[in-house]
C-alpha positions in Angstrom: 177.5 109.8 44.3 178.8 107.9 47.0 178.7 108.8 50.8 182.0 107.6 53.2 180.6 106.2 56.1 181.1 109.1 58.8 178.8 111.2 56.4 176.8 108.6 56.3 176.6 109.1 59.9 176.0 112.7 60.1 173.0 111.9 57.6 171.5 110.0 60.2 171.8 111.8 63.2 170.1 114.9 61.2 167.1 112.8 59.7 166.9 111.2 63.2 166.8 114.8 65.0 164.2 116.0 62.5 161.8 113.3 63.8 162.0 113.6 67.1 161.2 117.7 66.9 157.9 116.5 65.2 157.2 114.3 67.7 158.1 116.8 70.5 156.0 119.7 68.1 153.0 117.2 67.8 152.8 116.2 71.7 152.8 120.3 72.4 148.9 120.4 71.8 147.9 117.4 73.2 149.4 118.1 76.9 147.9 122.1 76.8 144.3 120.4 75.8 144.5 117.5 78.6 145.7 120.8 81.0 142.3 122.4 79.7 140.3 119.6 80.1 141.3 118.9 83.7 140.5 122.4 85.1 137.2 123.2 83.0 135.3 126.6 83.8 132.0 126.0 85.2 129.0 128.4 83.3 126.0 129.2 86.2 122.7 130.2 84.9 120.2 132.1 86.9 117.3 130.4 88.0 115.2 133.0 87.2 116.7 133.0 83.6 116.4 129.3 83.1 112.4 130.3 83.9 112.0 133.3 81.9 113.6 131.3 78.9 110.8 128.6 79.7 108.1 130.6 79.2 109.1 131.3 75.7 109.0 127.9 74.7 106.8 126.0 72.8 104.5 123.7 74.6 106.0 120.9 72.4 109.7 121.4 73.6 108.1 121.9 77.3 107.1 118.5 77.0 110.3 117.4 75.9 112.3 119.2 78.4 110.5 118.0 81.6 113.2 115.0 81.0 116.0 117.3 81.3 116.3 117.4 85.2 114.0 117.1 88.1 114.4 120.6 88.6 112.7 121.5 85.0 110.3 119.2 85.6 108.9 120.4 89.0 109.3 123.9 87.2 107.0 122.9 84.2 104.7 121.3 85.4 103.7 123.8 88.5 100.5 125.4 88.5 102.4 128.5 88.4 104.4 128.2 85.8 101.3 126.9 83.5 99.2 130.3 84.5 102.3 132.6 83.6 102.9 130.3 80.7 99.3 131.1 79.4 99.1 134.8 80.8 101.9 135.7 78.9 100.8 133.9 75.6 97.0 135.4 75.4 98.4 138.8 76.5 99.3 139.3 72.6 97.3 139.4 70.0 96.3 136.0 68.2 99.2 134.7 65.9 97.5 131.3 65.1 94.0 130.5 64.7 92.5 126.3 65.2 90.0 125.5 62.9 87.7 122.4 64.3 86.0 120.1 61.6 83.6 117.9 63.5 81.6 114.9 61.5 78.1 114.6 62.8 78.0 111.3 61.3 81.3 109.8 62.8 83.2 109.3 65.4 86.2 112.0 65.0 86.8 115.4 64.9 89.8 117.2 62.9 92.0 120.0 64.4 94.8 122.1 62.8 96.0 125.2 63.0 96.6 128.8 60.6 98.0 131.8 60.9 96.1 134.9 62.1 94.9 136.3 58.6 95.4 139.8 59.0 92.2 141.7 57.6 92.9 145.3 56.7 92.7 147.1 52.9 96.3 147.0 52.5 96.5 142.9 53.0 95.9 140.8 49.9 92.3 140.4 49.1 93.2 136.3 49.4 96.0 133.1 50.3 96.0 129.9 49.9 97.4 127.1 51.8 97.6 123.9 51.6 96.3 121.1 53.8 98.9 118.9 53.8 101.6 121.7 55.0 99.0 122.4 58.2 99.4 120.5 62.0 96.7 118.5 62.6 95.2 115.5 64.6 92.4 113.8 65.3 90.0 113.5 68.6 87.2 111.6 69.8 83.6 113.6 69.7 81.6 114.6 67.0 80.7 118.2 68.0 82.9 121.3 69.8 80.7 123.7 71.9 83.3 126.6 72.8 86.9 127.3 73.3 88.4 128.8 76.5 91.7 129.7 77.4 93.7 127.2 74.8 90.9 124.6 75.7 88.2 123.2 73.9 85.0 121.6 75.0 84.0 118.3 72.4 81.1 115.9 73.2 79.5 113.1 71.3 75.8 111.8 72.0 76.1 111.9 76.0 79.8 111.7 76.0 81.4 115.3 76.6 85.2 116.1 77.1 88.0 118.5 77.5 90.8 118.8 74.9 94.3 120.5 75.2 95.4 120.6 71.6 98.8 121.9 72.3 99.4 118.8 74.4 97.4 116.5 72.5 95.0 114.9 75.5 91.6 114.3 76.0 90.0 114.0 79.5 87.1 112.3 79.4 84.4 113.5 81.9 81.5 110.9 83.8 78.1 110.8 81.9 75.0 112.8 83.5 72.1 110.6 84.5 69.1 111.4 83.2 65.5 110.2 85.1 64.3 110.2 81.5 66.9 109.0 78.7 66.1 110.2 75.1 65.1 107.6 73.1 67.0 108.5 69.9 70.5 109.7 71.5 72.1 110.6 67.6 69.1 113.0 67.2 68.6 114.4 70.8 72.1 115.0 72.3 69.9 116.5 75.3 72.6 118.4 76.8 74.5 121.5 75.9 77.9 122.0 77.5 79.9 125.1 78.0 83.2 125.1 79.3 84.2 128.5 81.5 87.1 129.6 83.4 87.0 130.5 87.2 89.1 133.9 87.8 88.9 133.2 91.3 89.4 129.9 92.0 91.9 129.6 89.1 89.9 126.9 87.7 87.9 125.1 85.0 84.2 124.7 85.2 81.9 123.0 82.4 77.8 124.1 82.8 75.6 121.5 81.1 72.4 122.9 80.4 69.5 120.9 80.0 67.7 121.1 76.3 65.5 118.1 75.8 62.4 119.8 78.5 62.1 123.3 80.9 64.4 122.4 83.1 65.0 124.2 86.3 67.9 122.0 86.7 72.1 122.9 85.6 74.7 120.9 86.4 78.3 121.9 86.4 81.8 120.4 87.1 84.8 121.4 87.8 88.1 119.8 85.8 90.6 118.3 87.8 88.5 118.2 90.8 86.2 115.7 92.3 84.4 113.6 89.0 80.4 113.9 90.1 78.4 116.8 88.3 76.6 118.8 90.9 73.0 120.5 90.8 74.3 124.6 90.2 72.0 126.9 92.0 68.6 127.3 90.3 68.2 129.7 87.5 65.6 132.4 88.3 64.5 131.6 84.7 63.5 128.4 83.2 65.1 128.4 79.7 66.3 126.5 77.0 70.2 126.9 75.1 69.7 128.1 71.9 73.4 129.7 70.5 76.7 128.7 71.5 78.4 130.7 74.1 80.2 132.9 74.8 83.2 133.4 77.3 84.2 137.0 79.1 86.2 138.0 82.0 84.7 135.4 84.3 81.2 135.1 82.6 79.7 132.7 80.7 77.2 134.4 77.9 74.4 132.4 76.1 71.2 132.8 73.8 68.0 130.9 75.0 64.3 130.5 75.4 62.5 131.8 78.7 59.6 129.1 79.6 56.5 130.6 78.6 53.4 131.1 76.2 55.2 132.7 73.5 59.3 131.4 74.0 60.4 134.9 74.9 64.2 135.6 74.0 66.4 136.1 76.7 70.3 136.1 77.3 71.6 134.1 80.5 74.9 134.9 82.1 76.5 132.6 84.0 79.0 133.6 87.1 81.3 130.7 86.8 83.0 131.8 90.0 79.5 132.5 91.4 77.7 130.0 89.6 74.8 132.4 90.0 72.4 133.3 86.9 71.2 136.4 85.7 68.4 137.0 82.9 69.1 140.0 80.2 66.0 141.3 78.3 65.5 141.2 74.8 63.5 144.8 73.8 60.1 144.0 72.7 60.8 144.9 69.2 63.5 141.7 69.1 60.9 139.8 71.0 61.9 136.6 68.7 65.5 137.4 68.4 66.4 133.4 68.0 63.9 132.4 64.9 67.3 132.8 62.5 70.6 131.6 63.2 72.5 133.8 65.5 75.4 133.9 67.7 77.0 136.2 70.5 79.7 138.2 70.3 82.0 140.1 72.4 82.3 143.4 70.3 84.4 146.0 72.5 84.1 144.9 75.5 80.0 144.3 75.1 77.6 141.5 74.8 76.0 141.8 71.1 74.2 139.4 68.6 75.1 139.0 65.2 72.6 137.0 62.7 74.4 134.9 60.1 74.9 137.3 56.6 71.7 136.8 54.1 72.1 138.0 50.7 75.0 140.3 51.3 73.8 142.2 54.6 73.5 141.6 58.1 72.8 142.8 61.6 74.3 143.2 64.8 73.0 144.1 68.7 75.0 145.6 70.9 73.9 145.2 74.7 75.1 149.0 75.6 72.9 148.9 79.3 72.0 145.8 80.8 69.8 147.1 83.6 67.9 149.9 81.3 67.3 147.4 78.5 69.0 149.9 76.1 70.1 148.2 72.5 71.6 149.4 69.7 71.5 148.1 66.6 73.6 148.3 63.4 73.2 147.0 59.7 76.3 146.2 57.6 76.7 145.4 53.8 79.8 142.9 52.7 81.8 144.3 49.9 80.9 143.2 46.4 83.9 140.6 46.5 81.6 138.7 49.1 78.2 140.1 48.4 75.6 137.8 46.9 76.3 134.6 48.9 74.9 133.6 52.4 77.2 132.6 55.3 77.3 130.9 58.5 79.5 132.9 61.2 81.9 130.2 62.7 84.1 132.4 64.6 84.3 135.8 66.5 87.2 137.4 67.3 87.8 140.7 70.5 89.6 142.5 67.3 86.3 143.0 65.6 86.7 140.1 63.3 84.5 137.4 62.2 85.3 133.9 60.3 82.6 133.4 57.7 81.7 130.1 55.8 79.6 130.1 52.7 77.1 127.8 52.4 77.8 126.7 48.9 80.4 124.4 48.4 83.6 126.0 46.5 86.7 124.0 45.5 89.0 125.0 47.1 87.4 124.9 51.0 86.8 128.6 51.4 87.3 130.7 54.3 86.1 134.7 54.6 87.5 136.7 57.3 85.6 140.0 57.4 86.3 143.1 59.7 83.3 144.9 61.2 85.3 148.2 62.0 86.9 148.8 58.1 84.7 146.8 56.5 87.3 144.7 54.3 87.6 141.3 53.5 90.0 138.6 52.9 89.3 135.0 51.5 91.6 131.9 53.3 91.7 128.9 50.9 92.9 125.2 51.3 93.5 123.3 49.1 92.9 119.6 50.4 91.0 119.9 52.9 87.5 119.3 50.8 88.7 115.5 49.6 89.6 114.8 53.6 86.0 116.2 54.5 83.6 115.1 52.1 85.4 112.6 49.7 85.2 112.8 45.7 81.7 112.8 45.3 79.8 114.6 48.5 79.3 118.2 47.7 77.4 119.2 50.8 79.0 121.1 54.2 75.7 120.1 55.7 77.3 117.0 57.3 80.4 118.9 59.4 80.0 121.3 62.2 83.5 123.9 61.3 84.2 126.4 64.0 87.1 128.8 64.1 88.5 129.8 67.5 91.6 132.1 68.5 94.2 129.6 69.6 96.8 130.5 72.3 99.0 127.3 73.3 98.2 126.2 76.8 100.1 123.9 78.9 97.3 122.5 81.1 97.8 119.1 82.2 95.2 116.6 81.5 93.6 114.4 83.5 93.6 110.4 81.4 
């Protein structure tokens, strides 16, 4: 069909009319958003918010976010913030457990981390988990002597040092000089070191205690402070060290062997505000309380002694009264699930738990969590973590020191 040329024109002016509204529709949008953009609407956080919301963070996005401003960072890294920060995370119970594999024969020791198993009848009886899926790392030392506070004290030959694992860093501490040196330093590490926390001074103090002679001699430094380990006043007891230790409400707890004749058994306490010693008495009938493998315990709130389970039973003391020497003493039996194997105790736990390792060598690497108060069980297996330890052909634990601490993440800064 053909168009005359003044409809022709009308044609044009329509399709040319049509255009320009979509160019006039599509502009519409762009001049309301530049309007918005120009006049934006400023959002004001509290600072006490910012802080609260801080404290709920992971240590690993704390470290991240001391980047964010100078603000944050001065916030983060105050020694305030880093007691709340703690406070706040060991007023619950445990949620994470670190399990420390230390190789008496090299130069490292493995960390990583588990959940809290939670031991009661209605839990299953075991899990398993494996090692690959687990955080870990590796530090310098060969041997971990107690854990305080989301801190843990490592040391290898003389060599002894304070680990954050949350943060990752190691701070070395000077040597103690020794009138006599050991001869054979991989067989006689002569010192044991015990790392305790100050409730006054709201700070960190580590008491080495002398093991290779009857020494009336402790030393102790204090982390972050001045890098010289001091004489600590005497003890009114010569002893020797002879279970790990054991950390409560300001007090440092330890098994040893009072100079004498006949190596009487005592407990020493340790102030570590103080720095004072005290002597606890072993009843006569538990005169040689340290000829078996033992460790202490804080079982509600009490000093007690557990010895390591033998042929499905063991026993625990309970220091009910100090200053009237009054003991009490309980025997319990494992149930048959874990009965007929003996254990080392690697770890103690304010909920009445303990971590038990048995002494044979199972495939996968077995862990037994057993509650003293309902007597139940429940096994922990990884599967892994055997080929990392002891290789394809080594079949022996004898060669790694395991311990099993309750973890809290702690944000304590370091000293490199």
């Amino acid at each position: 069909m053909r168009l005359c040329y003044r409809q022709l024109c009308v044609f044009r002016k329509k399709k040319l009319a049509k255009k320009g509204n979509r160019r006039r529709f599509k502009r519409v949008p762009t001049r309301k958003k530049s309007i918005l953009c120009r006049n934006p609407t400023p959002t004001y956080i509290p600072l006490d918010l910012q802080i609260e919301t801080l404290l709920r963070l992971p240590v690993k996005s704390l470290l991240r976010f001391q980047c964010v401003s100078k603000l944050w960072s001065s916030i983060i890294t105050s020694k305030d913030f880093r007691n709340r920060q703690l406070n706040l995370a060991a007023s619950s119970a445990p949620s994470r457990l670190l399990i420390t594999c230390g190789d008496f024969l090299g130069k490292e020791i493995l960390l990583f981390s588990l959940p809290y198993p939670n031991v009661s009848s209605s839990s299953p009886p075991s899990c398993l988990v494996r090692y690959k899926d687990l955080s870990l790392f590796k530090v310098h030392g060969r041997k971990v002597y107690n854990a305080v506070r989301g801190l843990i004290c490592v040391g290898s030959k003389r060599k002894v040092g304070i680990c954050n694992p949350s943060t990752r860093r190691l701070h070395v501490l000077p040597q103690i000089k020794h009138k006599d040196p050991p001869i054979n330093l991989d067989v006689d590490p002569r010192c044991n070191y015990f790392l305790g926390y100050d409730l006054v001074g709201d700070q960190y103090k580590i008491l080495a205690v002398d093991n290779s002679r009857w020494s009336l001699e402790q030393k102790v430094v204090v982390l972050g402070g001045e890098r010289v380990w001091r004489k600590a006043p005497c003890a009114k007891c010569p002893h020797v060290s002879r279970t790990p230790a054991l950390y409560m409400d300001g007090t440092l707890y330890y098994g040893a062997y009072r100079r004498g004749m006949n190596n009487i058994s005592i407990i020493v306490s340790f102030d570590v505000s103080l720095e004072t010693f005290k002597c606890i008495k072993i009843p006569v009938i538990y005169e040689d309380m340290w000829d078996t493998y033992k460790t202490l315990m804080n079982y509600g709130g009490k000093v007690s002694v557990l010895e390591y389970p033998r042929e499905g039973s063991f026993r625990m003391w309970v220091v009910e009264d100090a200053e009237k020497e009054e003991w009490s003493m309980t025997t319990f039996h494992l149930p048959q699930s874990a009965a007929g194997l003996d254990y080392d105790i690697i770890g103690t736990f304010n909920t009445g738990d303990i971590c038990l390792l048995p002494k044979q060598f199972f495939d996968p690497f077995c862990l037994v969590y057993y509650n003293l108060k309902t007597n139940s069980t429940r096994n922990v297996m990884i599967e892994g973590l055997n080929q990392e330890l002891y290789g394809p052909k080594l079949k022996s634990s004898s060669r790694y020191n395991v311990n099993v601490f309750a973890h809290f993440e702690s944000f304590m800064l370091l000293e490199t």
